[in-house]
Structures are given as C-alpha cells and as structure tokens.
N, C-alpha and C positions, 0 to 999 in steps of 0.2 A: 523395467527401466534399463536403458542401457549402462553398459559401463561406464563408469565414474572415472575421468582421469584425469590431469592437468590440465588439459584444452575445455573440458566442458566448463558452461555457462553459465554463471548461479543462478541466475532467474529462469532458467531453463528447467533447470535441476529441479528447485523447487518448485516449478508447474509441474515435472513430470512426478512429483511425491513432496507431500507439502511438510512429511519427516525430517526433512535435511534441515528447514528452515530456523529449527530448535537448536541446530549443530552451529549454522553460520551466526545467529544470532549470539550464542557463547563466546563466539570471537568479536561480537562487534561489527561484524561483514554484511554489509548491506546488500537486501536480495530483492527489493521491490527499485529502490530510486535510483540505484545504481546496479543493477541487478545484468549487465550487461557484460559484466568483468568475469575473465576466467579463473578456474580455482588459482592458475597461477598465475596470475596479476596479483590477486587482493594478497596469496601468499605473501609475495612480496611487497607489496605496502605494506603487508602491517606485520614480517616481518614474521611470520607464522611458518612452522615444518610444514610443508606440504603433505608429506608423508602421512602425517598425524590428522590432519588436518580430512585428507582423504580414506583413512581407514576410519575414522567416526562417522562419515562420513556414508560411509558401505554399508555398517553396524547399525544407523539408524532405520536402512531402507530395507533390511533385514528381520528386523523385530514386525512382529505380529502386533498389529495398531488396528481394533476394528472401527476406532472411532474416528481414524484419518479417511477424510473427504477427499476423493477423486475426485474434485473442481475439474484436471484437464479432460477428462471424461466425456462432461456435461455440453448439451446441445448450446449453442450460445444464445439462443433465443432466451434459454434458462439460467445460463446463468448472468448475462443481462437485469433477469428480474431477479434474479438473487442479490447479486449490488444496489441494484435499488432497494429491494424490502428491508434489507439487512441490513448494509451498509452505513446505506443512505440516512436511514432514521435513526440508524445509532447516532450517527455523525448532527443532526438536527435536533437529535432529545439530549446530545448529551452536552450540546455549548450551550443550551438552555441549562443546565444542570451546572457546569465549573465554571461559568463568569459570574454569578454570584458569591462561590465560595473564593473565589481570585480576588473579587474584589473587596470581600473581608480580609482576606491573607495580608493585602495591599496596605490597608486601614489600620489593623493589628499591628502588622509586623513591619510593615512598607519599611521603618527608620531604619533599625535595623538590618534588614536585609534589602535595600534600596534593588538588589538582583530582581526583586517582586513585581515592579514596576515594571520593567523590561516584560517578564513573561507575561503579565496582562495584557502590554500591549501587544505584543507577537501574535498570544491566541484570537485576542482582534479580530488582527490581521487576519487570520489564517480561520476565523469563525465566517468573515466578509467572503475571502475568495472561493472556499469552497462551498459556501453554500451558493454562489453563479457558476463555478465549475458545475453542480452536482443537476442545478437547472439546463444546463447546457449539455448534459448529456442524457436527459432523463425526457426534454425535449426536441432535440437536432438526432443524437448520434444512437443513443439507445433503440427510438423507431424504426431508425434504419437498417440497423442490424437487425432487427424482428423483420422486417419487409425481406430483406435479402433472405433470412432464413427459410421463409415462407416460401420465395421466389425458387429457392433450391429445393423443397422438397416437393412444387406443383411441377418442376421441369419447365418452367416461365423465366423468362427473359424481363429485368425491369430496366428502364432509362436511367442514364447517369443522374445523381442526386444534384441539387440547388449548389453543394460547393463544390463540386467538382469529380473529388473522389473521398472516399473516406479517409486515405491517408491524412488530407487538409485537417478535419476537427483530430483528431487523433493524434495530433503533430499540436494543436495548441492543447490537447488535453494533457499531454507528457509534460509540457511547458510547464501548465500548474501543478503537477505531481511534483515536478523537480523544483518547485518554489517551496510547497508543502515539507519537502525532505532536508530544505538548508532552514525553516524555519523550527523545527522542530528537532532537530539536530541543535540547533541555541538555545533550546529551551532546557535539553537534556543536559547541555553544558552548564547551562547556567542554576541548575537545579541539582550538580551533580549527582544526575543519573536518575533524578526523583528518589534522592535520599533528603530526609528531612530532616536541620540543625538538633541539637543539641538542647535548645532553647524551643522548638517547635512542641505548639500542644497538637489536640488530636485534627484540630482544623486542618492545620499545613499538612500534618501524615494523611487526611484523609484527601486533601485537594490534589498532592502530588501523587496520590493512588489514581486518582480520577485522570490525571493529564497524561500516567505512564497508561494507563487502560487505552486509553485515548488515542495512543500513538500505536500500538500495538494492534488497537484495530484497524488505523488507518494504514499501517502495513500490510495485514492482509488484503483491504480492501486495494489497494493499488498494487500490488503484486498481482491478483486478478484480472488487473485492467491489463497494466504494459506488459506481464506476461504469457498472457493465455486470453484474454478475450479480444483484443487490442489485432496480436500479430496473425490469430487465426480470421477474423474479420475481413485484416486485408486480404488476405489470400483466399477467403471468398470470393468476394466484389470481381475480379472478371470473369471469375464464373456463372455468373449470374447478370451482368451489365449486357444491353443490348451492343 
C-alpha cells in the first residue's frame, strides 16, 4: 500500500486494504457512500486529530490479517460475480427475513416508540429500490463488464454498448447507492445506532441486530461497487471499445 497521508482518499484506501475500514468505521467516517473525502476533509468535519487518526490508521495495514480479502486484486469478471452471489442474496434472503419481524416490532411496540413506523417504512423503501438497482446491474451492467473482460483477454475489440458508455449506468447506479446511504443513515438515527430501549424484549434486540447486519453488509457490498469495480470498469472500456 502506498503511504497513508492527509491527501489520500478513504474509499481508495479501503480498496487498497479492506483493514482500515474497521478504523474509519470507529470514527463514524463514511468509506463506501461518501467515500470520496480525504483523510483530511472528514478530519475536519468531524473534528478528529488527524494525526491519530492516521497512525491507527498505518497500525491496521500493519498487523498480519490472513483472513483479509484482497477484493482490489481480483479479476473484475470475479468479482462482478462475487456481488452478485454474495451480496446480492444476502441483500434478497434477508428483507424476506426483517420485514416480518419490523412488522411485529411495529404492532408490539409501534405506541410507544412511534420511531418503529418510520423505520418500516424506510426499509420499504429501500427493500423496493434495491432490489431494481440489483436487477439492473445483474442484467445491463454486470454482462458488460463480463464481455469487456473477456474482450480484453481475447485481444478483441467490442462496439460501443446500447447506452453509450458505461459511465451512463454507473452514474445512475451511484445515484441509488447515495439514496441507499441517506436512508439508512435515518434509520441509524432513528434507532440510535441499533441500540434497543430499555423496555425492548428480545424481538427489538434481535430485529435491530438484523437491520445493523444489514447495513454492514450493504457497506461492503457498495464500497466494492464505487470503489474498485465501478472506477476500474471505466478505465477499461476504451481499451477494449472499437
């Protein structure tokens, strides 16, 4: 990895060692949705030593981790099907799995914490759009990237695609990432942080375990996207475009 300094890029960072991500995460520092900010931007919003900030920062990508996954490594053709086997069916078995128990939390405890409501509907929302985000890239953008790959290691030249360039779906697919990131950011708030009241039986502890999981994946899963599969894509395509 290169040197870690104030100019570098969190989302960068964390494609080139997915270690750090534990670090920025302890601050609250967003490395998928906003993952575009340098160490010293987010220092200063959020009001953080930089110092500190970048020596834990060294310390993580230091330690001997055999079970951290060189994702930026991987062929993109791979790891394309990696977001979908993986991601993808989590993200589809598991809103089958927490809109049932949301919607007892709702029933249970809705009076109470009327907050219940809101987060039902949010994950809704957010069970709705991702699953035509995850069709729209599993049918338009994923193929494509497989064809280019293939295009690059036959030494073949393919025609420009049906929208253009890949930039186009990859520009509406960041769109819903960053929809995904402000909805889920309310939920955290509203669920202070997926801690469960005082008054909560094991439903709510288990439900808000399931929406923090939840979210945790879907950080990995699009930190993947717009940071390592996404920007090395483009930087294919004219190598490979007739």
């Amino acid at each position: 990895m290169d040197s870690i300094t104030g100019q570098s890029i969190v989302g960068e960072l964390v494609a080139q060692d997915y270690r750090t991500a534990s670090v920025f995460q302890s601050y609250g520092i967003d490395f998928c949705f906003k993952g575009d900010k340098t160490i010293d931007e987010v220092c200063s919003n959020k009001n953080i030593e930089a110092e500190i900030l970048l020596d834990q920062l060294q310390q993580s990508v230091q330690q001997t981790d055999n079970k951290t996954t060189e994702y930026n490594s991987w062929p993109l053709d791979l790891l394309a099907e990696y977001i979908e086997k993986k991601h993808h069916r989590y993200v589809t078995n598991s809103i089958e799995e927490i809109k049932p128990f949301l919607n007892k939390l709702v029933r249970v405890h809705g009076d109470n914490h009327p907050e219940l409501i809101e987060v039902e509907n949010l994950f809704a929302q957010s069970a709705g759009e991702l699953s035509m985000h995850m069709k729209k890239e599993e049918l338009i953008l994923f193929p494509f990237i497989r064809k280019m790959v293939k295009a690059k290691i036959s030494g073949e030249k393919i025609p420009p695609p049906h929208f253009g360039t890949i930039k186009n779906p990859i520009a509406v697919m960041n769109q819903d990432h960053d929809g995904e990131g402000e909805r889920f950011e309310r939920i955290a708030n509203l669920t202070h942080n997926y801690t469960p009241p005082t008054d909560g039986c094991n439903t709510y502890r288990v439900t808000l375990s399931m929406l923090k999981e939840f979210e945790e994946d879907l950080h990995l899963h699009i930190h993947l996207e717009n940071n390592i599969l996404f920007p090395k894509s483009i930087k294919l395509e004219p190598e490979v475009l007739n």
